[in-house]
C-alpha positions in Angstrom: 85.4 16.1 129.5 86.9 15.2 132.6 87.4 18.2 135.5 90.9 19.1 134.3 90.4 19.4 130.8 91.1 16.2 129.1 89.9 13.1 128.0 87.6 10.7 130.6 89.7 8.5 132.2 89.3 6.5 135.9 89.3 8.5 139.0 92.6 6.9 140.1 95.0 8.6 137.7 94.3 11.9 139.7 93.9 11.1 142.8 96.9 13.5 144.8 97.2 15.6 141.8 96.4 19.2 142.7 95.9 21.5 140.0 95.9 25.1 141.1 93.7 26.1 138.3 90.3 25.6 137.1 88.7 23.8 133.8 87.2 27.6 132.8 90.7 28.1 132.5 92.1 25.3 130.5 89.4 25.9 128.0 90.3 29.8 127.6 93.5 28.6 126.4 93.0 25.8 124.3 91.5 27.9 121.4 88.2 26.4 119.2 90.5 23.8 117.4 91.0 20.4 119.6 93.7 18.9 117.7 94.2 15.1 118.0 97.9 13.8 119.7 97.6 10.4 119.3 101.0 9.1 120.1 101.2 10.7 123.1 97.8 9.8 124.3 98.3 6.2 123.7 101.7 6.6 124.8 100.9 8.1 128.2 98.0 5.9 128.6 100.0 2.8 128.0 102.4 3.8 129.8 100.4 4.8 133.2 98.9 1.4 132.5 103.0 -0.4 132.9 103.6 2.0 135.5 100.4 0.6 137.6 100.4 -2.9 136.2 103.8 -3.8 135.7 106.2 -4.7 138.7 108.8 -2.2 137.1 109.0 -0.6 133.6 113.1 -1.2 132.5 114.1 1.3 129.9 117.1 2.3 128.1 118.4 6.0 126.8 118.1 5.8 122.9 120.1 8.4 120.5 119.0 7.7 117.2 115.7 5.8 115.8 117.4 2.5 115.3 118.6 2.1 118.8 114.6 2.7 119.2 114.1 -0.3 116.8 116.1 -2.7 118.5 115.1 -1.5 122.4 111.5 -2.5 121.4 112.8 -5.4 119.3 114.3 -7.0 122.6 111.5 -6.2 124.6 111.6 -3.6 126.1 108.5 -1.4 126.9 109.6 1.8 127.1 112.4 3.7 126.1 114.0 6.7 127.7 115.2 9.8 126.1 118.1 11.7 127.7 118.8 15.6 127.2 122.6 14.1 128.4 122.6 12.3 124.8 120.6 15.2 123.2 123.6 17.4 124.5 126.2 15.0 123.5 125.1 13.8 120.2 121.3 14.0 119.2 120.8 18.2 119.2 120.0 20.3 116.5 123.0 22.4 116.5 125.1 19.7 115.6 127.5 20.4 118.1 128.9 17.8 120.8 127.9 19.8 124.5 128.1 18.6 127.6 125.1 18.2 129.7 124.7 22.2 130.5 121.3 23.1 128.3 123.9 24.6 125.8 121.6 23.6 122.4 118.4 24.7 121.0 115.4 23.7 123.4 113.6 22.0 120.1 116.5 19.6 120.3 114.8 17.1 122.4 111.1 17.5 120.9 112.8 16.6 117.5 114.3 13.6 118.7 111.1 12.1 120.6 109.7 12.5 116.9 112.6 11.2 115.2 112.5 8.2 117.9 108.2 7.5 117.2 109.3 8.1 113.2 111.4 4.7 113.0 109.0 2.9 115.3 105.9 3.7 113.0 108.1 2.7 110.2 109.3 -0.6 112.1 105.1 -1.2 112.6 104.7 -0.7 108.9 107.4 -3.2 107.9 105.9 -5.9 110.2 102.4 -5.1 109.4 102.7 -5.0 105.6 104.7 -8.5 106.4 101.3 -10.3 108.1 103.5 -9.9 111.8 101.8 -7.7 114.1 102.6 -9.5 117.6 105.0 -6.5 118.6 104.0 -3.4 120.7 106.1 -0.9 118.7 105.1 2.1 120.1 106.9 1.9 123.3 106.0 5.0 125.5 109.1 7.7 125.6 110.0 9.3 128.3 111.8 12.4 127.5 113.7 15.1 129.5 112.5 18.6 129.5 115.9 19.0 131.8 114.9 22.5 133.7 112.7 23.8 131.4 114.8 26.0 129.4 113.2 29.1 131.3 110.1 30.0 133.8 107.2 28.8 133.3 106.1 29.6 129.9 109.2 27.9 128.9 108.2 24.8 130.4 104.9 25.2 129.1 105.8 25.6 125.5 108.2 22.9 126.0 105.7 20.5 127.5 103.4 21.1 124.8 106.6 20.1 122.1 106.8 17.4 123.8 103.3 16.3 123.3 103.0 17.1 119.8 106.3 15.0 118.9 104.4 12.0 121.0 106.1 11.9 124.2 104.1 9.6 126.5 105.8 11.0 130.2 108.3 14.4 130.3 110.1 14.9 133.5 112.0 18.0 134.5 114.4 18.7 137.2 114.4 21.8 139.9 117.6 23.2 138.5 118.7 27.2 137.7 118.1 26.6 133.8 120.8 29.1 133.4 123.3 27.3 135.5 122.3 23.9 134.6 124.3 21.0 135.3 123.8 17.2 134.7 123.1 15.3 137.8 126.3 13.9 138.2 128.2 17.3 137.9 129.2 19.8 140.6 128.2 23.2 140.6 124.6 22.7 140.3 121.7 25.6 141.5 118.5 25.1 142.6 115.3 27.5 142.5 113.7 27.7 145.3 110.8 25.1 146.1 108.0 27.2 145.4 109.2 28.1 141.9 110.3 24.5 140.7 105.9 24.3 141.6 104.9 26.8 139.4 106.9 24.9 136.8 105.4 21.6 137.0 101.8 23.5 137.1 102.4 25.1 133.8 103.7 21.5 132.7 100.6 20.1 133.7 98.6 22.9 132.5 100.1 22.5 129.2 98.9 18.7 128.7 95.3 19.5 130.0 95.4 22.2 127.3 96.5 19.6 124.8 94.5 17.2 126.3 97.1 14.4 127.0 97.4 12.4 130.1 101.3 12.9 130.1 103.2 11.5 132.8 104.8 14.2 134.5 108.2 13.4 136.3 109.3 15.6 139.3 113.2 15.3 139.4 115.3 16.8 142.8 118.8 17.6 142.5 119.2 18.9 146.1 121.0 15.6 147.4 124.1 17.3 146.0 123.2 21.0 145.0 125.0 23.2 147.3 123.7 26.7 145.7 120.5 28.3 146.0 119.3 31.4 143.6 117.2 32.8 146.3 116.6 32.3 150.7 112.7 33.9 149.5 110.9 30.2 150.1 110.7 29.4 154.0 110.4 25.8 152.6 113.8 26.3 152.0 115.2 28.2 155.0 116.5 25.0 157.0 118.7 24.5 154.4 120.2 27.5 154.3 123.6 28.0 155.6 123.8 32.2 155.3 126.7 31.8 153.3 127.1 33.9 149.7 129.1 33.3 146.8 130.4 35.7 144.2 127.6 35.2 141.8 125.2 36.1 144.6 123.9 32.3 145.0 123.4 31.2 148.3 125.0 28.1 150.0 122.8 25.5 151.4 123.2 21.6 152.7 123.2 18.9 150.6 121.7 16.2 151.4 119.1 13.6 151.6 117.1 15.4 154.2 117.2 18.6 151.7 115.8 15.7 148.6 112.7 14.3 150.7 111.7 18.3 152.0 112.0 18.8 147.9 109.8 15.7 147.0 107.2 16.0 149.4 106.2 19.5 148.3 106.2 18.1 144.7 104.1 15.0 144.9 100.8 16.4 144.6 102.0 18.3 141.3 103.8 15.1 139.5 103.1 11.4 138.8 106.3 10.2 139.7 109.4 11.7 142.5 112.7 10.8 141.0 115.7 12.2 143.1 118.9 12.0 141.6 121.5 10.2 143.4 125.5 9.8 143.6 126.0 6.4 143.8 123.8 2.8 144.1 122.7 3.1 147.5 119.6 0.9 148.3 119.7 2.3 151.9 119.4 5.9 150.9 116.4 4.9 148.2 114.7 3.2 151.3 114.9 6.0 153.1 113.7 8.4 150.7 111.0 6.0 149.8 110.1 5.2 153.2 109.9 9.3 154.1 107.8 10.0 150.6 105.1 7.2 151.4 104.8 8.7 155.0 102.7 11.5 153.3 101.8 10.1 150.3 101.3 6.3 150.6 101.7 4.6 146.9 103.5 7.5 145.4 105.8 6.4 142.2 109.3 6.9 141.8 111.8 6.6 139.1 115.4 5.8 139.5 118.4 6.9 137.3 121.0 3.5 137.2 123.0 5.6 135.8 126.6 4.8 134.1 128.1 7.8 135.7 128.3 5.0 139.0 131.5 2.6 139.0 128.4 -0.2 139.5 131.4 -3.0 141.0 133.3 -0.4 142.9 130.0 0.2 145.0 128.1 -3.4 145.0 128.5 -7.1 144.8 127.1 -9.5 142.0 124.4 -10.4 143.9 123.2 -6.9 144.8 123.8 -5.9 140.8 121.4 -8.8 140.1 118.7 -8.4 142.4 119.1 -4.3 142.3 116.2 -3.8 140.1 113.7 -6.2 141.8 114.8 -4.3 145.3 113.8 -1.0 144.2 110.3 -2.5 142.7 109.5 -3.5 146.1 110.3 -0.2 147.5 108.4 1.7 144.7 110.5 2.7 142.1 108.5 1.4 139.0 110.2 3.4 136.3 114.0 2.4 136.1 116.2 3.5 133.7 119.9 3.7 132.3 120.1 7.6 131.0 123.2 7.1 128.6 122.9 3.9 127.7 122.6 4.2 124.1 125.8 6.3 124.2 128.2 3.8 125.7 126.7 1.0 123.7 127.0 3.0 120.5 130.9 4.3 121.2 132.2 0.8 122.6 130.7 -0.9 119.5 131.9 1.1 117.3 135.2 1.3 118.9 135.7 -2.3 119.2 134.8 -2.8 115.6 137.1 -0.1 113.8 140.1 -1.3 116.2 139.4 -4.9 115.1 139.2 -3.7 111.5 142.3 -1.3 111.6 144.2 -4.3 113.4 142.6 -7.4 111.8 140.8 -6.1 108.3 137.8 -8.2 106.7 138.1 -11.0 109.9 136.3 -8.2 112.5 133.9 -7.6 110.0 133.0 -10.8 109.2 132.9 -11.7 113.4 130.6 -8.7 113.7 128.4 -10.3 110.7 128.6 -13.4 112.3 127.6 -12.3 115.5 124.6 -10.8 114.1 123.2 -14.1 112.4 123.5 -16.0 115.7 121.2 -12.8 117.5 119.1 -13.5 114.7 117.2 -16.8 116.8 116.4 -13.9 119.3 114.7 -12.0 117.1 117.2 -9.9 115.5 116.7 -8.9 111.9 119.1 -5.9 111.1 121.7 -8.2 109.4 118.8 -8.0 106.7 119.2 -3.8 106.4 117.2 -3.4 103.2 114.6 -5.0 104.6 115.5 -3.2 108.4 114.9 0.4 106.7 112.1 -0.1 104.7 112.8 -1.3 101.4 110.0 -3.9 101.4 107.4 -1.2 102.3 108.1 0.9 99.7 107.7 -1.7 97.4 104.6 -2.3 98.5 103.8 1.2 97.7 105.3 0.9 94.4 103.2 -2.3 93.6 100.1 -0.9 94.5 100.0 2.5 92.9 100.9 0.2 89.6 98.5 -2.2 90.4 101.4 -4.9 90.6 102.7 -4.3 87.4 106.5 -2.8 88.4 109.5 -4.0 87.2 111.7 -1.4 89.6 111.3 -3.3 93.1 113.8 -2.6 95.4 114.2 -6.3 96.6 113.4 -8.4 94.4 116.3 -9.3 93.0 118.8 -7.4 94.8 122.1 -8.8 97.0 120.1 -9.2 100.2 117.4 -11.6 98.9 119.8 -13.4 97.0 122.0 -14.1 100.3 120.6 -13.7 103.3 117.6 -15.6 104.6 115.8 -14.9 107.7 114.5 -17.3 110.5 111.3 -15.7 111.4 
């Protein structure tokens, strides 16, 4: 065992992490059964592996397994999940929420596992096919948004996490019961200190579980104006004396307020994300530039988020180049939070419009579209064979030791007229 609990691993991937506990302590809470989390030990060690080896890691926000599937499919290496989409779409009260923590704080867990389910299915169907050149367990990285609580919230909800196979959670520095997505107003902090204790019992949580999870530090305070508390000193140059009704107080915004934030979180997280307004590579040097004053080499991850009006802000050759500039100013893990939203509402829209407008024609161009992807490496057209169908035949054929007349494909509409090119 290494000194905080877990698994053996090279000095490097602690060094700056302070852990205000010891390994007596850890072990006190771990009980006498060790139970194995293999996804998210291979998924956090692969991933800390990109994040080190990689000039960036590009991911994507996926809402449902198959947008998993395809992210992987296309080659991507990681995929990111979004409590945005959670709220939105993917929660367990099956209710459509904005991004304000209003659904049940399993949502997220479930979906990670939901997300790892249809990539151990899609490394089934290739295996059981003779294909194994694809990486199908890309590493998730899910959002814990502000923990749902104190401390033992986030530590219960790190430890979900973990046991759905989440490779890196992050969460943000937010009043959980005021929460706001990043790109809303009305957003609350918690004072520095206590936005600490919750990435401690974060980390305490995957040294209890024994998981090298990535852990994600996220700032709101470039555009939080409210404070729940003037208690921190860290926070006091920030403050403007100002009350509201709810008793918050008012503080400056601010880039200056972000790095302060970030700088007394490094030593507790992997990776420093701030959350910013609008595509500004002059503000992400600046942050960068501050954070590496203190702690040379530290990580960051950057939202390019769709809540920015990308052309309104840059030029095509900034938009191009946008992802290589924040690599060189050490933003490894860059990600577009909704992404599986938009692409999921536009083509859907653009289909049924076609269909309402057209009929069987914008069908048939969706259909047609999809055999040309199919060179790339697409295979959904073939959706019997996309879900499964084949692997359960296998099943099938072995527990009758080859003998079944009941296959699912053999025979059926898909074999008969579609053909694949891999």
């Amino acid at each position: 065992m290494s000194s905080n609990g877990s698994r053996p691993s090279a000095p490097e991937r602690w060094d700056g992490i302070e852990r205000p506990y010891v390994p007596a302590d850890v072990e006190r809470l771990r009980g006498s059964v060790q139970i194995e989390h293999t996804l998210a030990r291979l998924g956090a060690e692969r991933l800390w592996a990109l994040l080190q080896d990689e000039p960036y890691v590009a991911a994507l926000g996926a809402m449902t397994g198959g947008q998993a599937v395809q992210m992987v499919k296309a080659g991507l290496k990681s995929i990111y999940l979004s409590g945005w989409q959670v709220a939105a779409d993917a929660n367990l009260n099956g209710h459509t929420y904005p991004d304000q923590s209003l659904y049940a704080a399993t949502s997220a867990p479930a979906l990670v596992r939901r997300l790892n389910n249809a990539l151990l299915r899609a490394d089934q169907i290739e295996h059981g096919e003779g294909r194994n050149g694809t990486h199908w367990l890309a590493p998730i990285v899910a959002d814990a948004e502000a923990g749902f609580g104190g401390p033992l919230n986030a530590f219960e909800l790190m430890k979900a996490m973990i046991e759905a196979g989440a490779a890196g959670v992050h969460f943000e520095d937010q009043l959980a019961s005021e929460k706001k997505g990043g790109h809303h107003g009305g957003k609350v902090l918690v004072p520095t200190r206590q936005f600490v204790r919750t990435l401690v019992a974060a980390r305490l949580a995957a040294d209890v579980l024994g998981v090298q999870t990535v852990l994600v530090a996220r700032t709101d305070a470039l555009s939080a104006t409210l404070l729940t508390s003037d208690v921190d000193e860290a926070d006091a140059e920030f403050v403007t004396g100002d009350r509201t009704p709810e008793g918050f107080f008012r503080i400056r915004a601010g880039l200056e307020s972000a790095i302060a934030r970030s700088l007394a979180y490094a030593p507790y997280a992997d990776v420093i994300w701030f959350e910013t307004s609008t595509p500004d590579l002059g503000e992400a040097r600046e942050f960068a530039q501050a954070v590496h004053e203190r702690f040379p080499g530290k990580l960051f991850a950057y939202n390019c988020s769709p809540s920015f009006n990308w052309r309104k802000h840059l030029g095509d050759d900034e938009i191009g180049s946008f992802r290589e500039t924040l690599a060189e100013l050490g933003y490894r893990y860059q990600f577009v939070t909704l992404a599986g939203f938009h692409s999921l509402n536009a083509a859907m829209f653009e289909l049924a419009r076609g269909y309402a407008e057209q009929g069987m024609p914008a069908y048939v161009e969706l259909q047609e579209r999809e055999f040309a992807l199919e060179e790339h490496g697409y295979t959904a057209t073939r959706h019997q064979r996309e879900v499964g169908a084949g692997y359960f035949d296998r099943v099938l054929e072995a527990v009758s030791g080859g003998t079944s007349s009941t296959l699912a494909l053999t025979g059926s509409t898909e074999q008969a007229q579609f053909t694949t090119n891999r």
